[in-house]
C-alpha positions in Angstrom: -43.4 -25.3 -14.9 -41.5 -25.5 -11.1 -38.7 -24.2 -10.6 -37.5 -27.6 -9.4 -34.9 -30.3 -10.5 -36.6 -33.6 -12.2 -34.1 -35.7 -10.3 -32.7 -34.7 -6.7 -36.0 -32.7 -6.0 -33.6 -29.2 -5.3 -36.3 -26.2 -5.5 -35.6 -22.7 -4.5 -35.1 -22.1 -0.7 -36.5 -18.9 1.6 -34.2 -16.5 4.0 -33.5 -13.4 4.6 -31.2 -10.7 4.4 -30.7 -8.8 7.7 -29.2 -4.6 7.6 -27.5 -4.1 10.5 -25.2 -0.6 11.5 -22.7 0.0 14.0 -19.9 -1.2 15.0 -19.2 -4.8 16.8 -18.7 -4.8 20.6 -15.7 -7.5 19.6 -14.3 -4.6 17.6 -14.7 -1.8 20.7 -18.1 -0.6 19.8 -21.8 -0.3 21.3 -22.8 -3.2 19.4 -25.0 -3.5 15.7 -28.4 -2.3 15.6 -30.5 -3.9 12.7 -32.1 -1.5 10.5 -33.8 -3.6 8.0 -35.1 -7.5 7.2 -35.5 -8.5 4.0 -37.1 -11.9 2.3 -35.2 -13.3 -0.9 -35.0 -16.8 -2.4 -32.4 -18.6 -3.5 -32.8 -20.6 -6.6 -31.2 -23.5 -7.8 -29.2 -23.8 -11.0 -31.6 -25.3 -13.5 -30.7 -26.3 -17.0 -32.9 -28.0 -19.6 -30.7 -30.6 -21.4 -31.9 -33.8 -23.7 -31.0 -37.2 -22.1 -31.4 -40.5 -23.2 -33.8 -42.7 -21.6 -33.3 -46.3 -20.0 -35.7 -47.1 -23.0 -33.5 -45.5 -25.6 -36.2 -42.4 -25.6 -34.9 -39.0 -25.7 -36.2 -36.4 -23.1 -36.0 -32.7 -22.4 -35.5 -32.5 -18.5 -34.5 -29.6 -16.2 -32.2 -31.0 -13.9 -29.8 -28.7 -11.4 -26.1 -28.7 -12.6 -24.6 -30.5 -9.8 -26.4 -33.4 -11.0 -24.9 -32.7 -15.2 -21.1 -32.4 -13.8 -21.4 -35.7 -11.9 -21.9 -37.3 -15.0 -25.1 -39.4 -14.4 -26.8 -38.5 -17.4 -26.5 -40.1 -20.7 -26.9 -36.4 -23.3 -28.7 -37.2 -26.0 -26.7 -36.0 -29.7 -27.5 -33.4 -31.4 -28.8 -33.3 -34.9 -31.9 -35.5 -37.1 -30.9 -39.1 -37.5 -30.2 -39.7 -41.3 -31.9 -42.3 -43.0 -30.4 -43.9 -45.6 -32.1 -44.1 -49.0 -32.6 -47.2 -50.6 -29.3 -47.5 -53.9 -30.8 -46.7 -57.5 -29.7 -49.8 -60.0 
């Protein structure tokens, strides 16, 4: 499964992390050497939640959290749907 959301599309992004020593020439130094470049990722913040389909359907999707504090999902409730049993006479 991707680490991706099932709405906007957000997936993790690349970069890097640079190292650097010394002191800044702003700051009355010789300037900052970099000592060391690292990859990382940054990942988006993925939940799985149960929504409500147009249909009525319920749905397990993983969808990033900007997208659950907007509002524009309908949750699905929690718990079996009862059904009733027909009355004894």
């Amino acid at each position: 499964m991707s680490r991706q959301c099932d709405y906007s599309g957000k997936k993790r992004q690349m970069g890097k992390t640079i190292v650097r020593r010394g002191k800044a020439k702003k700051q009355g130094g010789v300037g900052q050497k970099v000592t060391g470049i690292n990859s990382r990722e940054w990942r988006p913040n993925l939940q799985k939640i149960k929504i409500v389909d147009a249909n009525g359907t319920v749905k397990t999707v993983r969808v990033c959290a900007r997208y659950i504090k907007a509002g524009k999902f309908a949750k699905a409730t929690r718990g079996r749907k009862k059904v009733g049993r027909p009355a004894a006479s």
